[in-house]
C-alpha positions as CSV (number, residue, x, y, z in Angstrom):
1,X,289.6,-116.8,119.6
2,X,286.0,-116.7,119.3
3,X,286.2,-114.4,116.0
4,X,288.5,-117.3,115.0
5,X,285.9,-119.9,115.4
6,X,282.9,-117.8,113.7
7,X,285.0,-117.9,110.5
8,X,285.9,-121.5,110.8
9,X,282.5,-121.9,111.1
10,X,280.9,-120.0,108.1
11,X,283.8,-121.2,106.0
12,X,282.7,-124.8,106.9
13,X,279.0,-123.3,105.9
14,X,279.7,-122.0,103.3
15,X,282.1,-124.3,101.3
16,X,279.6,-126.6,99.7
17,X,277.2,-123.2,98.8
18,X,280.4,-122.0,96.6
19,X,281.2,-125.4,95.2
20,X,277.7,-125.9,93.7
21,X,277.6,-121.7,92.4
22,X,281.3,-122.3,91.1
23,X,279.3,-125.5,89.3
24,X,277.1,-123.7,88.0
25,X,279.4,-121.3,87.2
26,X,281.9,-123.6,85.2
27,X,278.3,-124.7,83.5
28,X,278.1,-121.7,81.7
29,X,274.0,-121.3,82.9
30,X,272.0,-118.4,84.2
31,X,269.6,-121.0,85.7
32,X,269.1,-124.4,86.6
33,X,268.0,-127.3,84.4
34,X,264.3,-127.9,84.8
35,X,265.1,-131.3,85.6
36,X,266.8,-130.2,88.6
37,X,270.6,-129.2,89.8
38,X,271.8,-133.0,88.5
39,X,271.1,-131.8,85.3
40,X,273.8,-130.2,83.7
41,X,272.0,-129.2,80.1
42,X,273.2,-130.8,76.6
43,X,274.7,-127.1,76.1
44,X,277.8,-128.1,78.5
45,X,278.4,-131.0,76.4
46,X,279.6,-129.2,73.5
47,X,282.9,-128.3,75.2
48,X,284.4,-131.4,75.1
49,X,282.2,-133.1,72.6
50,X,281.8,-131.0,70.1
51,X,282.1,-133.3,66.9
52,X,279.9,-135.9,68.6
53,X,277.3,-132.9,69.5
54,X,277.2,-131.5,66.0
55,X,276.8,-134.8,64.1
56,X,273.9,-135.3,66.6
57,X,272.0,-132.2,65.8
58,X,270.9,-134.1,62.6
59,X,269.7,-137.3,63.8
60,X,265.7,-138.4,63.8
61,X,266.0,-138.2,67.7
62,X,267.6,-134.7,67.9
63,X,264.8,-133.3,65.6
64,X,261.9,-135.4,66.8
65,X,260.5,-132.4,68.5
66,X,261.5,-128.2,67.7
67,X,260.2,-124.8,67.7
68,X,257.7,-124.8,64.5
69,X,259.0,-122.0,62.4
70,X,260.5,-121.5,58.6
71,X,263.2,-124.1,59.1
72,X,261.4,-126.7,60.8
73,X,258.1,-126.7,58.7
74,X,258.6,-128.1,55.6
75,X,255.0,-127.7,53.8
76,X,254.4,-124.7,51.2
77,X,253.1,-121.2,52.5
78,X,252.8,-120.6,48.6
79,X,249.0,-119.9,47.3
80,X,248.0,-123.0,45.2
81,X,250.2,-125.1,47.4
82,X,249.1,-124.0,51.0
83,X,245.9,-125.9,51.3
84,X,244.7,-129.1,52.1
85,X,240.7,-129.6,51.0
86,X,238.6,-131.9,53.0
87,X,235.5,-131.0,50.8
88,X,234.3,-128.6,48.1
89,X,232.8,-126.4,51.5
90,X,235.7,-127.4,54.0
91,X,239.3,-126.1,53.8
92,X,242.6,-125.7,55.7
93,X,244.7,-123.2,54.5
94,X,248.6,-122.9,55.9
95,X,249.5,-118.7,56.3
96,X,252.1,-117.1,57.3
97,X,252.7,-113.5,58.7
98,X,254.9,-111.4,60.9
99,X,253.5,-113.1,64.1
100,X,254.3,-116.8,62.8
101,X,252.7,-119.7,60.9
102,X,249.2,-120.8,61.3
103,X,246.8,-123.2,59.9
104,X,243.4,-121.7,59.3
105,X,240.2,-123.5,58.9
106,X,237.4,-122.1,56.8
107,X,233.8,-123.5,56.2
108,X,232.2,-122.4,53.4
109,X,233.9,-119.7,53.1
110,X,234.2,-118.2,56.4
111,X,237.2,-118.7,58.7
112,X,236.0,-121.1,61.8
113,X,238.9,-121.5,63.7
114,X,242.8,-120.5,63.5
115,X,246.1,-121.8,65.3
116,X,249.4,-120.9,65.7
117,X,252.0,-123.5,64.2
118,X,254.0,-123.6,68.1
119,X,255.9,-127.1,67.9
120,X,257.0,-129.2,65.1
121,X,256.7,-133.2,65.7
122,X,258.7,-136.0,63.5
123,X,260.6,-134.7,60.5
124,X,262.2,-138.0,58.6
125,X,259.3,-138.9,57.0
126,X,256.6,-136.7,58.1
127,X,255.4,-133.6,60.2
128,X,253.0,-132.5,62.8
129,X,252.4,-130.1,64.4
130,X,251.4,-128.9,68.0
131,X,249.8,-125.1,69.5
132,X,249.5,-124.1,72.6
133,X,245.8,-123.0,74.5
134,X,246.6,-121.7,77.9
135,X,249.2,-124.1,79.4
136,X,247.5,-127.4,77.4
137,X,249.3,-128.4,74.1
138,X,246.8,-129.6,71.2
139,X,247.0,-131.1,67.8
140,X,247.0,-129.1,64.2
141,X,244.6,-130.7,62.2
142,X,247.1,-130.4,59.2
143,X,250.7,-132.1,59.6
144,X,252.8,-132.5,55.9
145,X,254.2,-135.9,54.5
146,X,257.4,-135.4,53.3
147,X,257.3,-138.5,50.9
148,X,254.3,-137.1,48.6
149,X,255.3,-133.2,49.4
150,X,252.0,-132.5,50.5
151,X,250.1,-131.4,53.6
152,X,248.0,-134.1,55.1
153,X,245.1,-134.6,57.4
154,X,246.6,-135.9,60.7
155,X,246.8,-139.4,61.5
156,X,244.1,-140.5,62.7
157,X,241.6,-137.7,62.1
158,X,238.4,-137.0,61.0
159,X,238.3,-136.8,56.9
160,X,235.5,-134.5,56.8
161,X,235.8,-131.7,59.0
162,X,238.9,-129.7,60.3
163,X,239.6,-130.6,64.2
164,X,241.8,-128.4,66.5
165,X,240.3,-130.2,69.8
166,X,242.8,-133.6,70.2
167,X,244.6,-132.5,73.4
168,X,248.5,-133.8,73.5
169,X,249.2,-136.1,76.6
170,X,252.1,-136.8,78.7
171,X,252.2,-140.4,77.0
172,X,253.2,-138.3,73.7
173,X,255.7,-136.3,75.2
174,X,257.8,-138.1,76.9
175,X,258.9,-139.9,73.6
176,X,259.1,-136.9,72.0
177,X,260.5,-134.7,74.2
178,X,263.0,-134.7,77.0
179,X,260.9,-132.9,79.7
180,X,258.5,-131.5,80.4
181,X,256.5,-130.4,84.1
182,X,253.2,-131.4,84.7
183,X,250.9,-129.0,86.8
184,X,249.1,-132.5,87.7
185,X,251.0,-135.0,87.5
186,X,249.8,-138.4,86.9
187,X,250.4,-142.0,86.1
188,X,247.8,-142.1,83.4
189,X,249.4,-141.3,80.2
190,X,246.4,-140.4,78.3
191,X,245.3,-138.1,81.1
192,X,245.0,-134.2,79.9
193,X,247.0,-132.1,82.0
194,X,248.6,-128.4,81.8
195,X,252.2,-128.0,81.5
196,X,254.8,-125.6,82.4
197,X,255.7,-124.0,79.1
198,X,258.8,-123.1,80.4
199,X,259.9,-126.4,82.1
200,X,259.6,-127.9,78.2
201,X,263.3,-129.4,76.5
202,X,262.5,-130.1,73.2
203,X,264.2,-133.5,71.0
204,X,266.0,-136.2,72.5
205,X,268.8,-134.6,74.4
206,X,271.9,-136.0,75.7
207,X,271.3,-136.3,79.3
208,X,268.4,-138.3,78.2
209,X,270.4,-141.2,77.0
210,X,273.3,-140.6,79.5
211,X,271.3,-139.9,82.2
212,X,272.1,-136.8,84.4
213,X,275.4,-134.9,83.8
214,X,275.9,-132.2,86.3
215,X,278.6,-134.2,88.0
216,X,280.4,-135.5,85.1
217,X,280.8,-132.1,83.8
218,X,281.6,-130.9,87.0
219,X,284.4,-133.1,87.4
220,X,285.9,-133.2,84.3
221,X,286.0,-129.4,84.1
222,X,288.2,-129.5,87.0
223,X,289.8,-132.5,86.6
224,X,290.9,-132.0,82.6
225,X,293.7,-134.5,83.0
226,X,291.6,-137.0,83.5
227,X,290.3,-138.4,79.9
228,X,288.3,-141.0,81.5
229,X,284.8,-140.6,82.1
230,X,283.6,-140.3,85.1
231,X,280.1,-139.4,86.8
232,X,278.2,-140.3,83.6
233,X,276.8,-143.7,82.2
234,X,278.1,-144.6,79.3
235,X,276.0,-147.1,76.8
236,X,279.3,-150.0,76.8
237,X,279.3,-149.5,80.8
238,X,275.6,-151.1,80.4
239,X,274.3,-154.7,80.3
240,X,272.7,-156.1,77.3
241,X,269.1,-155.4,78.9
242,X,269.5,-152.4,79.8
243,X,270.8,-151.1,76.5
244,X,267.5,-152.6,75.2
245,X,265.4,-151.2,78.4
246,X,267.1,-147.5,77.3
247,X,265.8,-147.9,73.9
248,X,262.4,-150.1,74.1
249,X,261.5,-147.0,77.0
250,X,259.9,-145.3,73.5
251,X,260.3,-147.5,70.9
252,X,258.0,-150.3,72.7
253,X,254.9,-149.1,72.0
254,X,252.8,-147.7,74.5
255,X,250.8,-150.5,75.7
256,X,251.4,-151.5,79.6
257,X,250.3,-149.7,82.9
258,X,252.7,-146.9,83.3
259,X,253.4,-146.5,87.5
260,X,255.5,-143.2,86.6
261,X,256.3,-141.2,84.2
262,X,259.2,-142.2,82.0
263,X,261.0,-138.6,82.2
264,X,262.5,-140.0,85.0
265,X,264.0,-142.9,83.7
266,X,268.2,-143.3,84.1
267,X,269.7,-145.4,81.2
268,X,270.4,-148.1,84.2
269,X,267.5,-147.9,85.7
270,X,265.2,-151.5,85.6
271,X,262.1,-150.4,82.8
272,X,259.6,-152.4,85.6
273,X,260.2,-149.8,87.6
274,X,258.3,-147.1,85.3
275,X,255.6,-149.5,83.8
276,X,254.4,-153.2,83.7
277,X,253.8,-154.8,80.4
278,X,250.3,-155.8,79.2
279,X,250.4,-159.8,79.8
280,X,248.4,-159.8,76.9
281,X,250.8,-158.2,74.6
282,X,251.2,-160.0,71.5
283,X,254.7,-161.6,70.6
284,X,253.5,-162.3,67.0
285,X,255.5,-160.2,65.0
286,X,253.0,-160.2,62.1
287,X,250.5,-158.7,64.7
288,X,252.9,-155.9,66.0
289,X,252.8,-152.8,64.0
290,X,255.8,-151.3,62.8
291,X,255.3,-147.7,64.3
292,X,257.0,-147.7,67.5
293,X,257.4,-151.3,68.2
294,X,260.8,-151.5,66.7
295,X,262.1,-152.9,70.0
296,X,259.5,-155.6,70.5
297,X,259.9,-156.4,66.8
298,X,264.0,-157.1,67.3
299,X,263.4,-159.4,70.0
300,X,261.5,-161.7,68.2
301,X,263.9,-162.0,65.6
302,X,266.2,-165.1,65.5
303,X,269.4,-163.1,64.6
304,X,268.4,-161.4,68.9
305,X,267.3,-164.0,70.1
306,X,270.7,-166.5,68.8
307,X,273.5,-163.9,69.1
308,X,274.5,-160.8,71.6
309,X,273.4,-158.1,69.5
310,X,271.7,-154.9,71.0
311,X,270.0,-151.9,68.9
312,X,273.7,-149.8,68.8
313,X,274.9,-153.5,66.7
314,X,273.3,-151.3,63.8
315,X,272.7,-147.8,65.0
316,X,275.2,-145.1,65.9
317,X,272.6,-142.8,67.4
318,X,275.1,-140.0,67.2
319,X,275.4,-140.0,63.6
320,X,272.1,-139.7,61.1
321,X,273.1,-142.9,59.4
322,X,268.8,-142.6,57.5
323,X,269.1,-144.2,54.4
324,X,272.7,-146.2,54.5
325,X,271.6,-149.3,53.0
326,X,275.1,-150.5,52.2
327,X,276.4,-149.6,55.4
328,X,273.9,-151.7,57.7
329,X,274.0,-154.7,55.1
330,X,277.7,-154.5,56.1
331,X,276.3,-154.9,59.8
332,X,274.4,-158.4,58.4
333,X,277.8,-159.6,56.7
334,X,279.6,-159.2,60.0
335,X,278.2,-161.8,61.7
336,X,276.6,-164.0,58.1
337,X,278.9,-164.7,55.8
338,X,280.3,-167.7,53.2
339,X,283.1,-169.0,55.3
340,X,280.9,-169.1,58.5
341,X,278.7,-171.3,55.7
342,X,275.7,-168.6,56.7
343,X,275.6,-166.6,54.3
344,X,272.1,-165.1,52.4
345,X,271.7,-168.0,50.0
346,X,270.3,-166.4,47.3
347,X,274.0,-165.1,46.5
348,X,274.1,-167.9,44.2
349,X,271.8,-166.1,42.4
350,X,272.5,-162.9,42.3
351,X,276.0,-162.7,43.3
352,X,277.9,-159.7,44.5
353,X,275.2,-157.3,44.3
354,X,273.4,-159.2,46.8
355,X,275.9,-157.5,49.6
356,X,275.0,-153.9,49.0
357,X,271.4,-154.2,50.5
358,X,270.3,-156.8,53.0
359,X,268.0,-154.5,54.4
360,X,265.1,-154.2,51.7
361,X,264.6,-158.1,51.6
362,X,265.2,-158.9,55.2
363,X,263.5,-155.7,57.1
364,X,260.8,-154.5,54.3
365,X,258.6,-151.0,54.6
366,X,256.0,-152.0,55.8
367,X,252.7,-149.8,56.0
368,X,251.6,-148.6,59.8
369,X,247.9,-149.8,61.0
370,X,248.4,-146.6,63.4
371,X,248.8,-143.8,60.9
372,X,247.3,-143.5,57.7
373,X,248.0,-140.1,55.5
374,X,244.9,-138.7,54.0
375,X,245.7,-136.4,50.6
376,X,242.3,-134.5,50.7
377,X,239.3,-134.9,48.9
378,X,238.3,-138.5,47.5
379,X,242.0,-139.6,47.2
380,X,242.7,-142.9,48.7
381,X,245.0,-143.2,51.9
382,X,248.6,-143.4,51.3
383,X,250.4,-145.7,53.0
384,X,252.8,-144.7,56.0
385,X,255.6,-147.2,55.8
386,X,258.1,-147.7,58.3
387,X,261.0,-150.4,58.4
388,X,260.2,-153.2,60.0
389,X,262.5,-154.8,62.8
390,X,261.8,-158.1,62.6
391,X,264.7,-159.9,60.7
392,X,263.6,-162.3,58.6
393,X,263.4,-164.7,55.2
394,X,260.0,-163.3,53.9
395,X,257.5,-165.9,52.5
396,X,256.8,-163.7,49.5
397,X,260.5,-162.7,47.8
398,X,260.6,-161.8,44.3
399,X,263.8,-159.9,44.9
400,X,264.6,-158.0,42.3
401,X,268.5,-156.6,42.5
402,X,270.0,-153.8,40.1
403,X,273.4,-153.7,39.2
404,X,272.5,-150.3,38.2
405,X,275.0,-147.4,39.7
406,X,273.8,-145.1,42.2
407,X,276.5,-142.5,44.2
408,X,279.0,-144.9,43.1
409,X,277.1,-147.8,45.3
410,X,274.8,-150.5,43.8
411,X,271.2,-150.0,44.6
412,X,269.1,-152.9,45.8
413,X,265.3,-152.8,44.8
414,X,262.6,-154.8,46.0
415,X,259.5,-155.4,44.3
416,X,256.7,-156.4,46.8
């Protein structure tokens, strides 16, 4: 009898300890998710989601941060292309060798300083690029802009001399990343702190929008007759602020006093809770720049601020949808249009052509106050333009609209 009630014992002891190893198990993982045994990893997604997963893998938010290596650096290792020149005695020159890439810096003549090329940053319409010192993560000097095909001096740098010394804070990464462990934590976003190399998930992964998974997976493994999904937040299952909270977490900007860091944040969770606005914020679109603000941009736009729309009104953040302009003018023409007496009226005008791109007129490029691209030598700064949010008639329109053919689509210029 007693033997009896030792086993009834350990097997009520024991139960949960083989349900969470048969988890991880099912899971597929040798160990846990940095982010703790909620986590399931975005690897346990591609089981059931496989089309949704792949289409992903090519989307800005996917690629926003990798391993820097041959496929992920897009500048040329090629002599007579592989430099960028800051003066006739100051050079950076981009090599590559059996141990990786690097960018080496060389002052008249004689090589100062060289780094390894460890992360790549950004990727739509430019690159940079990060190295690790010890367990601190610091920024190349060099990054590439993909819209001249040249290397460039960093945003933001010096235009004279080759830096290696900005350190990379945990402001940068958690927009850029999905994790990563801090060896000091704190709520300071700016503050330099070392990191756990091996805590680090790179791009915007899935459990980073869905919030943690280990559960849904979990359950749906076991329960495969049940198509609904359960244990995981789904965007529809959200209110119309927290879809915009989910979002405007990175693409806010960064003032604000952060209280924790924003790894942390679940796609229901209340945005207050990880950091208070700056009172003194401005609300005047023309005073918001267009890197990173796209959220605060929306919401000052009369087509948010009259309608229900949220950011996935346009985007399908599991598709790369980058340069579908006939596609999102579509999005406009859903809710403006001639028998809702609404629609665009310069279609008098220009007539059907008009419906193939919205965007150009109504969300220009516009040039970033944050990032300017430096070519080397005495060239000018080119401009960094990124598509700005605010939805709007534009005081200065000459609109000029081809009928020309372009994939089979008409092709909408603007001339600014």
């Amino acid at each position: 009898m007693r033997n009896k009630r030792k086993l009834l014992f350990l097997a009520i002891f024991t139960l949960p300890l083989l349900a969470v190893l048969s988890q991880c198990s099912l899971f597929g993982k040798k160990e846990t998710d940095p982010r703790g045994l909620l986590y399931a990893g975005s690897s346990t997604c591609i089981k059931c989601h496989s089309s949704i997963y792949s289409d992903y893998l090519h989307t800005a938010h996917f690629s926003t941060s990798q391993l820097a290596d041959k496929h992920t650096v897009s500048g040329s290792f090629k002599p007579g292309s592989n430099e960028y020149l800051f003066s006739n005695n100051v050079k950076v020159v981009m090599k590559k060798d059996a141990g990786g890439l690097y960018q080496v810096a060389y002052e008249n003549g004689k090589k100062v300083n060289q780094q390894r090329f460890d992360i790549a940053i950004g990727g739509v319409k430019a690159e940079t690029y990060l190295y690790w010192k010890g367990n601190r993560l610091y920024q190349l000097p060099i990054s590439y802009f993909k819209t001249l095909h040249k290397w460039t001096n960093s945003p933001g740098y010096d235009s004279t001399s080759a830096d290696f010394s900005r350190l990379i804070t945990v402001g940068c990464l958690e927009c850029h990343a999905s994790y990563i462990e801090a060896n000091n934590p704190t709520t300071d976003p700016h503050t330099n702190v070392n990191y756990s190399k091996n805590t680090l998930i790179l791009g915007i992964d899935c459990e980073r929008c869905h919030g943690p998974a280990s559960d849904h997976v979990y359950y749906q493994t076991t329960h495969p007759e049940d198509k609904t999904a359960q244990h995981i937040i789904t965007y529809a299952s959200l209110t119309r602020a927290e879809k915009i909270n989910m979002c405007t977490v990175c693409h806010s900007g960064s003032s604000g006093t952060v209280l924790r860091s924003t790894f942390g944040f679940k796609p229901n969770d209340n945005l207050t809770d990880y950091k208070i606005e700056d009172m003194f914020q401005t609300t005047n679109p023309d005073k918001l720049d267009v890197h990173a603000n796209q959220g605060r941009l929306l919401m000052t736009s009369k087509c948010f601020i009259n309608s229900n729309m949220d950011c996935a009104t346009c985007h399908n953040l599991h598709r790369n949808e980058r340069q579908q302009l006939t596609m999102y003018s579509q999005k406009c023409m859903d809710c403006h249009s001639t028998a809702k007496h609404n629609f665009c009226p310069e279609y008098n005008k220009l007539g059907e052509a008009i419906k193939f791109n919205c965007i150009d007129c109504h969300m220009p490029n516009k040039p970033s106050s944050l990032i300017a691209v430096g070519t080397g030598g005495k060239s000018k700064a080119v401009p960094y333009l990124v598509r700005d949010h605010h939805i709007a008639i534009y005081a200065e329109p000459i609109i000029q609209i081809s009928t020309g053919s372009h994939n089979g689509q008409v092709v909408g210029k603007q001339n600014r």
